[in-house]
KOLGU-4560 file (N, C-alpha, C; in nm, 3 decimals, padded with zeros to 5 digits):
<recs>
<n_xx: -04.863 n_yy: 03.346 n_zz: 08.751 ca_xx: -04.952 ca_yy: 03.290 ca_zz: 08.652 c_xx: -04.887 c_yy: 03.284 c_zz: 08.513 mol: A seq: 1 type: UNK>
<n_xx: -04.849 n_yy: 03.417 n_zz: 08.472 ca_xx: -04.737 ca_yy: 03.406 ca_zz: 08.338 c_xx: -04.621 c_yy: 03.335 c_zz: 08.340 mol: A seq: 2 type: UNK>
<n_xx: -04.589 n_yy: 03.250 n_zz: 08.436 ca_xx: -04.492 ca_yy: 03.134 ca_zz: 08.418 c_xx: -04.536 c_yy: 03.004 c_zz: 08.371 mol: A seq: 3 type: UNK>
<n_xx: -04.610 n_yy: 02.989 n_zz: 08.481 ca_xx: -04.720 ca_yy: 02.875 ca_zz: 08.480 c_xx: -04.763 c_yy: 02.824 c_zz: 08.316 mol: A seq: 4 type: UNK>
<n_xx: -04.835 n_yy: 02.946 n_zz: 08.203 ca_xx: -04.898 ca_yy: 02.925 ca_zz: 08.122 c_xx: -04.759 c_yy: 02.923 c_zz: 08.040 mol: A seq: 5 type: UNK>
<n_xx: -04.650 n_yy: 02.998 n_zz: 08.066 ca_xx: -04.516 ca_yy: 02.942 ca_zz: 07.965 c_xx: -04.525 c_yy: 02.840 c_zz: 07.961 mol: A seq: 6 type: UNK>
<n_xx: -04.484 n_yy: 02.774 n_zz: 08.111 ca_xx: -04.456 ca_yy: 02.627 ca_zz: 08.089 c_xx: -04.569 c_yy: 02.544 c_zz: 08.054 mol: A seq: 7 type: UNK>
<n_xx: -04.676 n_yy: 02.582 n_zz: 08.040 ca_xx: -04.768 ca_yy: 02.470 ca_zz: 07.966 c_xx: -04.754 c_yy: 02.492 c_zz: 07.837 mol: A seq: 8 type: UNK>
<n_xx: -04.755 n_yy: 02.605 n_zz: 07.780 ca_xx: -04.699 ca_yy: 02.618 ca_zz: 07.622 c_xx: -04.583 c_yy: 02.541 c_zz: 07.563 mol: A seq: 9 type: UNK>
<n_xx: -04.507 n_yy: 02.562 n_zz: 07.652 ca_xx: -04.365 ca_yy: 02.486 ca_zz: 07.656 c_xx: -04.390 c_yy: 02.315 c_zz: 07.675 mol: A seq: 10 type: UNK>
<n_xx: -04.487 n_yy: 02.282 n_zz: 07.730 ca_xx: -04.506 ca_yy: 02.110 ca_zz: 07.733 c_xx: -04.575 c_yy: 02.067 c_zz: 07.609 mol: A seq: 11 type: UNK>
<n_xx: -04.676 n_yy: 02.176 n_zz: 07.571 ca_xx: -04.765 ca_yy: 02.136 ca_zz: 07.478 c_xx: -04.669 c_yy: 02.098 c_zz: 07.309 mol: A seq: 12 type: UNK>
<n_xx: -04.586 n_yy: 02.190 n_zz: 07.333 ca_xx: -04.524 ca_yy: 02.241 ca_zz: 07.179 c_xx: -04.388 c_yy: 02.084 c_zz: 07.220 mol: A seq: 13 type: UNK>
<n_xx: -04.318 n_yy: 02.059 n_zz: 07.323 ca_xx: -04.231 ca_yy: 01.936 ca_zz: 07.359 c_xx: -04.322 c_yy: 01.825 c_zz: 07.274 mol: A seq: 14 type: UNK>
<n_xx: -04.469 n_yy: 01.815 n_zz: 07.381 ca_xx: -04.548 ca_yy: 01.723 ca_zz: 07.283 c_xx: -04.586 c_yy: 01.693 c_zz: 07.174 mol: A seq: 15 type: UNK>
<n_xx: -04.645 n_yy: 01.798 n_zz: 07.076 ca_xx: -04.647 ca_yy: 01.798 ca_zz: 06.942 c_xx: -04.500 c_yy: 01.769 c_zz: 06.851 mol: A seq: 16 type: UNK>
<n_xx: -04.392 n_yy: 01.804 n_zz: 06.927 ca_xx: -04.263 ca_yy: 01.778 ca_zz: 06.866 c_xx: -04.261 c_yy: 01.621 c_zz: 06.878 mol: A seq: 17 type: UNK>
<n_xx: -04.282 n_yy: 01.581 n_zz: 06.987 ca_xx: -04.231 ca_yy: 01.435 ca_zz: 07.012 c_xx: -04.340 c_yy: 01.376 c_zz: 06.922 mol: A seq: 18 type: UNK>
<n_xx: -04.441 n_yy: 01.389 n_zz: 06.903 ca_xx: -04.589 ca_yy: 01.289 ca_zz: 06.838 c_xx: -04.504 c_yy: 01.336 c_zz: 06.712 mol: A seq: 19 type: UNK>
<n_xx: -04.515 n_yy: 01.428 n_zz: 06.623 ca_xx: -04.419 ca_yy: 01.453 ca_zz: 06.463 c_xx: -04.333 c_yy: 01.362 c_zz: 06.468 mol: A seq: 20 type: UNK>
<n_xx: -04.248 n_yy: 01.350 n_zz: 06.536 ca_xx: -04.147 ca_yy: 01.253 ca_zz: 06.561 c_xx: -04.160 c_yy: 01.118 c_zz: 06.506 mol: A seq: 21 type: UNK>
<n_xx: -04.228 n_yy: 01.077 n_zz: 06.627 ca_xx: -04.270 ca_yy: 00.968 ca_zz: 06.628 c_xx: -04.340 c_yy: 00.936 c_zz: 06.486 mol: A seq: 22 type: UNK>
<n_xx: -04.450 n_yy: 01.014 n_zz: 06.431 ca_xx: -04.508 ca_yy: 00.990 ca_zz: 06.317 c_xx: -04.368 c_yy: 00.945 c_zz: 06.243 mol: A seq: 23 type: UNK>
<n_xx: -04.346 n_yy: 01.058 n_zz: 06.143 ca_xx: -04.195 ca_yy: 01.072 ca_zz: 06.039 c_xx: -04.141 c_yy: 00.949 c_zz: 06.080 mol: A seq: 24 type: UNK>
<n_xx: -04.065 n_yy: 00.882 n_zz: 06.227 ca_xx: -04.050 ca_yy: 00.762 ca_zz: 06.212 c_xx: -04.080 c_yy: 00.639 c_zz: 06.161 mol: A seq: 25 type: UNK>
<n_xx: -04.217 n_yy: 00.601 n_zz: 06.216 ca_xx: -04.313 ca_yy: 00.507 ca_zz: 06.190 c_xx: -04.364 c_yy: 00.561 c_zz: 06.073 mol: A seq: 26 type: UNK>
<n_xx: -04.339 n_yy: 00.615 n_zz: 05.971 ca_xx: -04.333 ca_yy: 00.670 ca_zz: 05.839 c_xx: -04.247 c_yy: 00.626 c_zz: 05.759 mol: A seq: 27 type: UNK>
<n_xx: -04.088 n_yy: 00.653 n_zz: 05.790 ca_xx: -03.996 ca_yy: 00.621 ca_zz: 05.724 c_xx: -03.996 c_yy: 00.500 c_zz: 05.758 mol: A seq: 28 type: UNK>
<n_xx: -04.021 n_yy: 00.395 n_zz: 05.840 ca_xx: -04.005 ca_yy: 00.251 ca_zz: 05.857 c_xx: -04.107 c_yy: 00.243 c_zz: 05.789 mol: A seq: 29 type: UNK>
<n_xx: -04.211 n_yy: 00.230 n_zz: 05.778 ca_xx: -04.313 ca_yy: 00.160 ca_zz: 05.684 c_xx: -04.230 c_yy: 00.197 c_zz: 05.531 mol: A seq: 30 type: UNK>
<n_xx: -04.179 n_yy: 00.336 n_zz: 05.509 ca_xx: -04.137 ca_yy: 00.349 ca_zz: 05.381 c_xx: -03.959 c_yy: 00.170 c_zz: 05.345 mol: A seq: 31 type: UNK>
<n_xx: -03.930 n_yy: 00.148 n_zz: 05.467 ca_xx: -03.830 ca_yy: 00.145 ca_zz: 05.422 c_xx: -03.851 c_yy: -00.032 c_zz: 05.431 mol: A seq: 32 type: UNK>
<n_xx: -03.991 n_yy: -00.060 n_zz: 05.512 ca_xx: -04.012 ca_yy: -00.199 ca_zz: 05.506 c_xx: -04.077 c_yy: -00.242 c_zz: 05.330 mol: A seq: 33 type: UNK>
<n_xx: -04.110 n_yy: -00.151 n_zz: 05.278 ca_xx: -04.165 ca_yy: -00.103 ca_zz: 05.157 c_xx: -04.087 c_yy: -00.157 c_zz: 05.070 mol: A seq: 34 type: UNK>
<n_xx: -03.981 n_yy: -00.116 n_zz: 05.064 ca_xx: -03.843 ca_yy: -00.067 ca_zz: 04.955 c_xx: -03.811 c_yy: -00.233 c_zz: 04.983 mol: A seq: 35 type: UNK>
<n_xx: -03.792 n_yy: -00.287 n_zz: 05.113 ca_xx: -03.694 ca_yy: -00.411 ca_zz: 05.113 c_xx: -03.824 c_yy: -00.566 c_zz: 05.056 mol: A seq: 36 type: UNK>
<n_xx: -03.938 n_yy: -00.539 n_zz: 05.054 ca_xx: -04.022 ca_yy: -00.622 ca_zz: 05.037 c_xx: -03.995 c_yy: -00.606 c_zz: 04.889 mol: A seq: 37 type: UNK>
<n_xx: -04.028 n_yy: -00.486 n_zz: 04.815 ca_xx: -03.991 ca_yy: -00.478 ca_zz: 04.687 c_xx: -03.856 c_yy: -00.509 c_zz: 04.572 mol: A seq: 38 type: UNK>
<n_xx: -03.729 n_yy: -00.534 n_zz: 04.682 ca_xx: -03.584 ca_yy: -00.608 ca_zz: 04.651 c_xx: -03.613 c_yy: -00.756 c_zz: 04.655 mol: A seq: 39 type: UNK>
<n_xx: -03.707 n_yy: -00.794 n_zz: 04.766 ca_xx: -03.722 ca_yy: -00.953 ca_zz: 04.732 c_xx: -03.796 c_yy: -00.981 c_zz: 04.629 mol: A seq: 40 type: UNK>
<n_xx: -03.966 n_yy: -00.923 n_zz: 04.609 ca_xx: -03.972 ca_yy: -00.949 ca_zz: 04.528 c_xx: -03.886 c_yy: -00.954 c_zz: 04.383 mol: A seq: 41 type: UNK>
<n_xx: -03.822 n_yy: -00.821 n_zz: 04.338 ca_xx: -03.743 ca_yy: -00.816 ca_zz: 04.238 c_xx: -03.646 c_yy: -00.919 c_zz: 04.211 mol: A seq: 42 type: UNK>
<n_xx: -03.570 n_yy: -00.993 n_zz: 04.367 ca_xx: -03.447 ca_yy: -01.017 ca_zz: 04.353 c_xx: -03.555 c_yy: -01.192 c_zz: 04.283 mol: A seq: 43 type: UNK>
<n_xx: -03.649 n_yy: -01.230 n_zz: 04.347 ca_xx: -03.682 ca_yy: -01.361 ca_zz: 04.312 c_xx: -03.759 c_yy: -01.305 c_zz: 04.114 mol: A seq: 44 type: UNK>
<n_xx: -03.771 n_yy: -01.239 n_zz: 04.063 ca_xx: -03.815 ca_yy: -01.201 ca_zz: 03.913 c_xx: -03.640 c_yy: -01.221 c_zz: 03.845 mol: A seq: 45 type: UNK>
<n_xx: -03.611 n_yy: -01.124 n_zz: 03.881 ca_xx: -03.469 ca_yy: -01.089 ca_zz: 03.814 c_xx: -03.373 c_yy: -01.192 c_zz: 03.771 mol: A seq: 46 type: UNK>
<n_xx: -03.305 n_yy: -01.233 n_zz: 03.669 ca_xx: -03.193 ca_yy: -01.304 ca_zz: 03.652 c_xx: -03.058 c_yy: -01.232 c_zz: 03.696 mol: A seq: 47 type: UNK>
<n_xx: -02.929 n_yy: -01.305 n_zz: 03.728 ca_xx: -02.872 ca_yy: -01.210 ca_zz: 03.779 c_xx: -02.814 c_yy: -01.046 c_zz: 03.654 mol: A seq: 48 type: UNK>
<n_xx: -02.793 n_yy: -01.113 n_zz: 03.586 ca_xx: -02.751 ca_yy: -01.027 ca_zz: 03.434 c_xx: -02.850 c_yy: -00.915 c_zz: 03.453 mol: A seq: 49 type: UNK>
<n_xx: -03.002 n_yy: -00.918 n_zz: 03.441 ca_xx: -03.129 ca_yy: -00.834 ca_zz: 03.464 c_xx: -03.089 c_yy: -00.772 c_zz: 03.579 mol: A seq: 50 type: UNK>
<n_xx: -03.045 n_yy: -00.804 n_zz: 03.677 ca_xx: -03.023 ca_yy: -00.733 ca_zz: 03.827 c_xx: -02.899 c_yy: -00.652 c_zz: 03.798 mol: A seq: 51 type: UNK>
<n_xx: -02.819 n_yy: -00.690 n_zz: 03.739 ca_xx: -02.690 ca_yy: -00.608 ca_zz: 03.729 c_xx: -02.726 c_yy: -00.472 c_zz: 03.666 mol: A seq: 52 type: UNK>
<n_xx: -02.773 n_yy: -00.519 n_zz: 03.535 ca_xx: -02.843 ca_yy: -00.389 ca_zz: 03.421 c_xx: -02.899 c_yy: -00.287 c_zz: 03.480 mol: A seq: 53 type: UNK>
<n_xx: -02.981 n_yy: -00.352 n_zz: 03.547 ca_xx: -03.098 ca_yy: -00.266 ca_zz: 03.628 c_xx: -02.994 c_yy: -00.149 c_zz: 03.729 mol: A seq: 54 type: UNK>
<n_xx: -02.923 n_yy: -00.221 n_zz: 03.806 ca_xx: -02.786 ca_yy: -00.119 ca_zz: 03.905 c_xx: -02.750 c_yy: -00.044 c_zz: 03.813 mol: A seq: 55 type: UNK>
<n_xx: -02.728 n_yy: -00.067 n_zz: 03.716 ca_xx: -02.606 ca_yy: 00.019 ca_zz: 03.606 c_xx: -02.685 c_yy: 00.117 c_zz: 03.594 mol: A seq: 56 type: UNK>
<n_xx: -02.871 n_yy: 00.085 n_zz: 03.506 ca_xx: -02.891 ca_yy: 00.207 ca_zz: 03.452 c_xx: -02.942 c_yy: 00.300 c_zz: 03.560 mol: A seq: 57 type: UNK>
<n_xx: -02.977 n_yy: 00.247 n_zz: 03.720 ca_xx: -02.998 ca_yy: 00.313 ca_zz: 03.833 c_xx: -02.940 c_yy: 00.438 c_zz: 03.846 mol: A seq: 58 type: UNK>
<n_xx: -02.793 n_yy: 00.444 n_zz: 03.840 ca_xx: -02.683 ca_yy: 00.547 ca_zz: 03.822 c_xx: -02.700 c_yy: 00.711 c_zz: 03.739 mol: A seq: 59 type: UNK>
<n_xx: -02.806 n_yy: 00.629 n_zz: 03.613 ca_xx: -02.783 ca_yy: 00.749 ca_zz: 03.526 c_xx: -02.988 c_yy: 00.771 c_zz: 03.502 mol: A seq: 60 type: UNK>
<n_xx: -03.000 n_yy: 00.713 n_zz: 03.517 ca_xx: -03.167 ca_yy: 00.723 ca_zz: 03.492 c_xx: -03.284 c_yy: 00.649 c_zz: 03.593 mol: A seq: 61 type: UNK>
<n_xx: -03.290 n_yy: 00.675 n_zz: 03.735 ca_xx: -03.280 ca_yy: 00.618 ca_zz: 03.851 c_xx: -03.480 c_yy: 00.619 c_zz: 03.789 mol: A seq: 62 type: UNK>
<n_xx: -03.572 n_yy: 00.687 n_zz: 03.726 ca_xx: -03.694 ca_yy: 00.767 ca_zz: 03.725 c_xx: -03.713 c_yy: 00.641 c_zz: 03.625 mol: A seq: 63 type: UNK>
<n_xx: -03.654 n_yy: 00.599 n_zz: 03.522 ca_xx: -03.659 ca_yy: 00.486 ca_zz: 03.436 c_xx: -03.660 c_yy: 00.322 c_zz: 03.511 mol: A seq: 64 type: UNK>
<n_xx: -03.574 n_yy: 00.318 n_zz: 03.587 ca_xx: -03.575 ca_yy: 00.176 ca_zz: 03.693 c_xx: -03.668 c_yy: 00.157 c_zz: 03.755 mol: A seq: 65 type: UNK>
<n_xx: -03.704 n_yy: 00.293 n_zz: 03.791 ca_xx: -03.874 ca_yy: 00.272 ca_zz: 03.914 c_xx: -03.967 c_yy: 00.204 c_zz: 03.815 mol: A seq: 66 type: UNK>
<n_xx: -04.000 n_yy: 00.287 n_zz: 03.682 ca_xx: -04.100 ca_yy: 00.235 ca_zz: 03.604 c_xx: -04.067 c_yy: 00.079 c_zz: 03.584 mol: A seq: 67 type: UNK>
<n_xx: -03.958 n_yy: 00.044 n_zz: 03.531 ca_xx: -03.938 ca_yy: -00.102 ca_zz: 03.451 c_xx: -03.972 c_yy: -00.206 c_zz: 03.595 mol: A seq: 68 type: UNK>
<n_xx: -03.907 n_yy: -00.183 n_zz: 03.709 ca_xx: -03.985 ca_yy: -00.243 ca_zz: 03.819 c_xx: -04.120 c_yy: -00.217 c_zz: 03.805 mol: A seq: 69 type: UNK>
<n_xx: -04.205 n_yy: -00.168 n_zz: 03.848 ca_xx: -04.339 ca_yy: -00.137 ca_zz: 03.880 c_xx: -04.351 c_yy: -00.248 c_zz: 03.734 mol: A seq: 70 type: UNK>
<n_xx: -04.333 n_yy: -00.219 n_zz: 03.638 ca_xx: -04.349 ca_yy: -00.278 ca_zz: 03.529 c_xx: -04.425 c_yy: -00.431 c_zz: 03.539 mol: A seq: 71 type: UNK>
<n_xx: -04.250 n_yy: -00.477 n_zz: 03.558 ca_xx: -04.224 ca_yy: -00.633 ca_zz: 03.624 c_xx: -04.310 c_yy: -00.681 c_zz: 03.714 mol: A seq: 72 type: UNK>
<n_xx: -04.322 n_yy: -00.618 n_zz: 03.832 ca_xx: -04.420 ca_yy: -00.632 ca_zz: 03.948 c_xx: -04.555 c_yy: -00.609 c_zz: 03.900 mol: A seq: 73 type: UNK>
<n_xx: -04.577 n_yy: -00.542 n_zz: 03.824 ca_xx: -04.702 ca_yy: -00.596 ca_zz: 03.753 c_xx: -04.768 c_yy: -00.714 c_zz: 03.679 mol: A seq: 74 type: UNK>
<n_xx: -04.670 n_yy: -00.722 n_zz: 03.603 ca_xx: -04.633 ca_yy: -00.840 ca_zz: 03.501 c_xx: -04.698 c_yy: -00.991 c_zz: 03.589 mol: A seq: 75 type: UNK>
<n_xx: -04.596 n_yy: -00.946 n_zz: 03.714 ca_xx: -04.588 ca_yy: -01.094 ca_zz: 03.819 c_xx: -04.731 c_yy: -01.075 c_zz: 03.866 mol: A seq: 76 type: UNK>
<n_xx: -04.760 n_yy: -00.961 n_zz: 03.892 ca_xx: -04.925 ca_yy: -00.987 ca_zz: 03.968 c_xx: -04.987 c_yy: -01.040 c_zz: 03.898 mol: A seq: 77 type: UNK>
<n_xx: -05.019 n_yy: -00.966 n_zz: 03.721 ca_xx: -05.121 ca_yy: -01.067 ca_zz: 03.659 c_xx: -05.093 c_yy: -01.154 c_zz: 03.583 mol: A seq: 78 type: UNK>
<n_xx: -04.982 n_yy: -01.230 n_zz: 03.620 ca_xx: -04.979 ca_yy: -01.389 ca_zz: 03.612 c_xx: -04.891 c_yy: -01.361 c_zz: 03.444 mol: A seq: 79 type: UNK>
<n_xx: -04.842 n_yy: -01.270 n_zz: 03.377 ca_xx: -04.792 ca_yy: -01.255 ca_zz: 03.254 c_xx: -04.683 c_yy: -01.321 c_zz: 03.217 mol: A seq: 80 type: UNK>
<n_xx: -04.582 n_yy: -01.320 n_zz: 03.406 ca_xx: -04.445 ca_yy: -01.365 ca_zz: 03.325 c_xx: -04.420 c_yy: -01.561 c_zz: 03.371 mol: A seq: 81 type: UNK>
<n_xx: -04.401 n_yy: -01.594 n_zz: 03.286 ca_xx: -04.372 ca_yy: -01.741 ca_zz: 03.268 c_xx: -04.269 c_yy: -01.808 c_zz: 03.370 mol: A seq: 82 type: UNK>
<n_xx: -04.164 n_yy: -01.678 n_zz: 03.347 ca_xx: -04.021 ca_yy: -01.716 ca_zz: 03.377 c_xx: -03.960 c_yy: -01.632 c_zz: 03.445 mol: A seq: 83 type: UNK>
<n_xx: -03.835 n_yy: -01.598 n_zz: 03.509 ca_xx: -03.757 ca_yy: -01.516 ca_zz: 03.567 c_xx: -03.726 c_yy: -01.403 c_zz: 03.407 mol: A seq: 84 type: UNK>
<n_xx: -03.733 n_yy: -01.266 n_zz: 03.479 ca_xx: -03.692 ca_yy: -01.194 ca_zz: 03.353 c_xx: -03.546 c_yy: -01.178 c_zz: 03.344 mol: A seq: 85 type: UNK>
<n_xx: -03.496 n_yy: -01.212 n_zz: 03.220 ca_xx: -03.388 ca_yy: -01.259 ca_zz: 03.166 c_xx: -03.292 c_yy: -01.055 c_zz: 03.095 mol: A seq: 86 type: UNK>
<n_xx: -03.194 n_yy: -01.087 n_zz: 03.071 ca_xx: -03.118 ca_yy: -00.938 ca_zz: 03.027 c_xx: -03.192 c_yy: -00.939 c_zz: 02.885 mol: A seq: 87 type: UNK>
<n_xx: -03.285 n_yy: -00.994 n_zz: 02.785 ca_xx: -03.287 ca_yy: -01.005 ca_zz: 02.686 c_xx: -03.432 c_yy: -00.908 c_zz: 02.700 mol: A seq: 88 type: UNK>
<n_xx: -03.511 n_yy: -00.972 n_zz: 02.801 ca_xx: -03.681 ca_yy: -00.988 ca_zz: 02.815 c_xx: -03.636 c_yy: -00.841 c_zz: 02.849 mol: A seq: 89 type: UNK>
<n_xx: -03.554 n_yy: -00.777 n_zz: 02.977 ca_xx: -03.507 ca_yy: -00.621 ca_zz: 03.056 c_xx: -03.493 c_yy: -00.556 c_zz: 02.916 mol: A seq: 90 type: UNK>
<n_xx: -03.397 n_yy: -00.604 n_zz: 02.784 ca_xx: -03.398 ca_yy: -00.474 ca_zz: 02.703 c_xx: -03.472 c_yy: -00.455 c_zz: 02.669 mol: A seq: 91 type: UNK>
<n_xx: -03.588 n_yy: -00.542 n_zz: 02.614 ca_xx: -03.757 ca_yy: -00.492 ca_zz: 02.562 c_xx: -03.811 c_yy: -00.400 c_zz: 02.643 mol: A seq: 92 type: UNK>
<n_xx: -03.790 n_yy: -00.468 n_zz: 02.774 ca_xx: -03.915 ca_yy: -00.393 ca_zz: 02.847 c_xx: -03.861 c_yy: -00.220 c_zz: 02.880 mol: A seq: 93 type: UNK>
<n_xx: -03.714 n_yy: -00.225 n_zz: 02.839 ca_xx: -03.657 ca_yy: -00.101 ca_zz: 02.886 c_xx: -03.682 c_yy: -00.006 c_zz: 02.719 mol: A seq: 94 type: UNK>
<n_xx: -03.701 n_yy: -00.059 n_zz: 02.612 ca_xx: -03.696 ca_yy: -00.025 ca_zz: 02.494 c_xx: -03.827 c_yy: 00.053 c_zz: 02.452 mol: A seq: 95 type: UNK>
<n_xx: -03.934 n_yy: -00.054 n_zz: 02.562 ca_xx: -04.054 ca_yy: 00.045 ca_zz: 02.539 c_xx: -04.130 c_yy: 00.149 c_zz: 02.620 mol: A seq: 96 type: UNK>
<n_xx: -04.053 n_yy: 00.106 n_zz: 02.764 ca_xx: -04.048 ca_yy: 00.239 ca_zz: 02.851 c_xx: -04.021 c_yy: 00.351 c_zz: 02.835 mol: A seq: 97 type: UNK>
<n_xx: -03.890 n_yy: 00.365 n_zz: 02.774 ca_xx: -03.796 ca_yy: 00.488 ca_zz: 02.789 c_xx: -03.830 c_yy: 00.606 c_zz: 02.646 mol: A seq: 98 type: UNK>
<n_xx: -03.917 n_yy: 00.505 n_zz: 02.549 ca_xx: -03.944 ca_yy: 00.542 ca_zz: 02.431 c_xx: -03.883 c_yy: 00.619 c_zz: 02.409 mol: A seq: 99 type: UNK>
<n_xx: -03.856 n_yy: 00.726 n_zz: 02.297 ca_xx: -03.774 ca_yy: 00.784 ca_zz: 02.201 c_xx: -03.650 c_yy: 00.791 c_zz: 02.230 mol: A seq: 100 type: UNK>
<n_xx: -03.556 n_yy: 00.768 n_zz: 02.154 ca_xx: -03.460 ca_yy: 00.803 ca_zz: 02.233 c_xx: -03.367 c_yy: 00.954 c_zz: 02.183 mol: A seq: 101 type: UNK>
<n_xx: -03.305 n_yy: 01.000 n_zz: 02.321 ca_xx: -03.216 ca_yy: 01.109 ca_zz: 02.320 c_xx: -03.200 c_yy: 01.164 c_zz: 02.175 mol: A seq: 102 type: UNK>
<n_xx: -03.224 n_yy: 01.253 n_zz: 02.121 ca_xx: -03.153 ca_yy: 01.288 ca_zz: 02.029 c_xx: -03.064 c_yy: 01.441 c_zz: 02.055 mol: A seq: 103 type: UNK>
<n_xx: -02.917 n_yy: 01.434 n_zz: 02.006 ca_xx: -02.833 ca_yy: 01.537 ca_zz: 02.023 c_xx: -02.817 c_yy: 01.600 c_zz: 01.848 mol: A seq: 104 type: UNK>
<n_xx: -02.824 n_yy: 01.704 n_zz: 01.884 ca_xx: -02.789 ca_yy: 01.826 ca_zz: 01.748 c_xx: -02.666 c_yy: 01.872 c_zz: 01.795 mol: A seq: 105 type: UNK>
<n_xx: -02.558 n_yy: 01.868 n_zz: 01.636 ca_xx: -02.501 ca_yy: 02.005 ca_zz: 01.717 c_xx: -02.481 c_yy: 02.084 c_zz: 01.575 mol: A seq: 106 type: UNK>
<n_xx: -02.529 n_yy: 02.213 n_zz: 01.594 ca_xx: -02.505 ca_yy: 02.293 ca_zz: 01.463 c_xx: -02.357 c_yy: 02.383 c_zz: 01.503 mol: A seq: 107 type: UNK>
<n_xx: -02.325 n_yy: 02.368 n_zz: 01.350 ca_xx: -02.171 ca_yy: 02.413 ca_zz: 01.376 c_xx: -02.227 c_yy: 02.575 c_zz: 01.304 mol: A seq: 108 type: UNK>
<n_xx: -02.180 n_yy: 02.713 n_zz: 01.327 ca_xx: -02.208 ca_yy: 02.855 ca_zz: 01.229 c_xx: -02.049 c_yy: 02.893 c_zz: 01.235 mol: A seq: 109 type: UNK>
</recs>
C-alpha cells in the first residue's frame, strides 16, 4: 500500500510540474508576442534617426525607453501624432520624461 500511495504522490507532483510548465510557457509566449507587436508598432512611429537614439539610450537608461515608448504609443492611440516621430520630436519627448537632470558634486577638503 505504501508504494502504491508513493507513486501516486509521485504522479501527482510530475503533474503539477508539467501544468507550471506549460503555464510559464504560454506565459512567456504571450509575453514575447507582446514585445514583437510593440517593435512594429514602434518601428512604423519611429524615423530611422528616432530608432537609432532610442538603441543608444536603451544601453544606459533601458527604465527611460520603456516610458518614451509607452509615451509614443499613446500619442498614436489618441490620434496626437501627425507624423512619424522624428530625432528632433524624441529629444522633447525624452527632455520631459527624464526631467531633472543628473547633477554631480564633487567637494574637494
Amino acid at each position: 500500500m505504501a508504494g502504491d500511495e508513493l507513486e501516486e504522490i509521485k504522479r501527482r507532483k510530475m503533474e503539477e510540474l508539467l501544468r507550471a510548465q506549460a503555464e510559464g510557457e504560454i506565459a512567456e509566449a504571450q509575453q514575447r508576442a507582446y514585445e514583437e507587436q510593440r517593435a512594429m508598432v514602434l518601428r512604423q512611429l519611429l524615423t530611422p534617426k528616432a530608432k537609432e537614439r532610442l538603441a543608444r539610450l536603451r544601453l544606459t537608461r533601458p527604465e527611460l525607453v520603456a516610458l518614451v515608448e509607452d509615451q509614443i504609443i499613446a500619442l498614436a492611440q489618441a490620434g496626437q501624432l501627425r507624423r512619424r516621430v522624428d530625432d528632433e520630436t524624441l529629444k522633447g519627448i525624452l527632455s520631459r520624461l527624464s526631467g531633472r537632470k543628473r547633477e554631480i558634486k564633487i567637494e574637494r577638503r
